[in-house]
N, C-alpha and C positions, 0 to 999 in steps of 0.2 A: 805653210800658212799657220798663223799660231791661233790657237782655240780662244774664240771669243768666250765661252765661258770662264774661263783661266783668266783672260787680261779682266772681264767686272770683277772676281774673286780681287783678283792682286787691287786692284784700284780701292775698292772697300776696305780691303785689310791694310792696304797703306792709309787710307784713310782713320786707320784707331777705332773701325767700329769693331772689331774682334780681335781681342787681344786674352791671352789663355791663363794669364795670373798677375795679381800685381807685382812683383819682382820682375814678371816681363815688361810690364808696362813703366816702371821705376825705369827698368833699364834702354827703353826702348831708343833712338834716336827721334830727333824731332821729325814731327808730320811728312813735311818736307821729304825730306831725307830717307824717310821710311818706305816714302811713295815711290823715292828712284829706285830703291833697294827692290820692291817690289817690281816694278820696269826691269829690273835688270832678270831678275827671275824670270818674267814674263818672255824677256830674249833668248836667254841660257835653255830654260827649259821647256817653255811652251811652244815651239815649234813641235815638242815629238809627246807631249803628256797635257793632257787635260785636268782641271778641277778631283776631278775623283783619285787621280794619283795623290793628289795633296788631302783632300777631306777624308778620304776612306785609309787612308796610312797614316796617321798622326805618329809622331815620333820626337821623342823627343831632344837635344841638341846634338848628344852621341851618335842617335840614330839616324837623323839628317846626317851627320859627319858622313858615315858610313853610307849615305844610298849615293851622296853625292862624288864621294870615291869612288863608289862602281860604276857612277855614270860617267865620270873622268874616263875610266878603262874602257869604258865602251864610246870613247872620243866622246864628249864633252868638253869643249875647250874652254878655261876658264883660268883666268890670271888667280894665284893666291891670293889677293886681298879680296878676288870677288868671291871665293870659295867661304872664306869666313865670317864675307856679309850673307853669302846668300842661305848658308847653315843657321846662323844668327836669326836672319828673317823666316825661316821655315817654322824653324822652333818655336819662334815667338809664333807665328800668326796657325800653327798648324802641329802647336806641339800635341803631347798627350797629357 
């Protein structure tokens, strides 16, 4: 079951109310776009991690790289384009 606190998190943050610098925001994808990005996180990861894995670890784009490699290792199935949107989006909504 995926954490209802994790999908309002993703839905807000896809929404552009928290975004962590303007360079992220500069580079962000539109609204839209951001919000599926977010759903997609919501899918990949929130079946096994809640809110506090993303708020209380802020990391920033490298660091995402890296946790979401280890999650791959420990079976995380995830296409490479969705690895580098879902890094992209981390970063942005959850960086440090």
């Amino acid at each position: 079951m995926i954490n209802t606190a994790l999908a309002l998190c993703l839905v807000f943050a896809g929404s552009g109310l928290r975004v962590n610098s303007a360079a992220a925001l500069r580079n962000a994808p539109p609204p839209d776009a951001d919000a599926a990005i977010g759903q997609l996180v919501l899918t990949r990861c929130g079946g096994c991690h809640g809110i506090n894995t993303l708020s209380q670890h802020p990391q920033d784009a490298a660091g995402w790289a890296q946790t979401v490699a280890a999650m791959q290792k420990l079976g995380a199935q995830l296409a490479p384009p969705e690895k580098s949107e879902i890094v992209a989006y981390l970063a942005r909504h959850f960086g440090d």
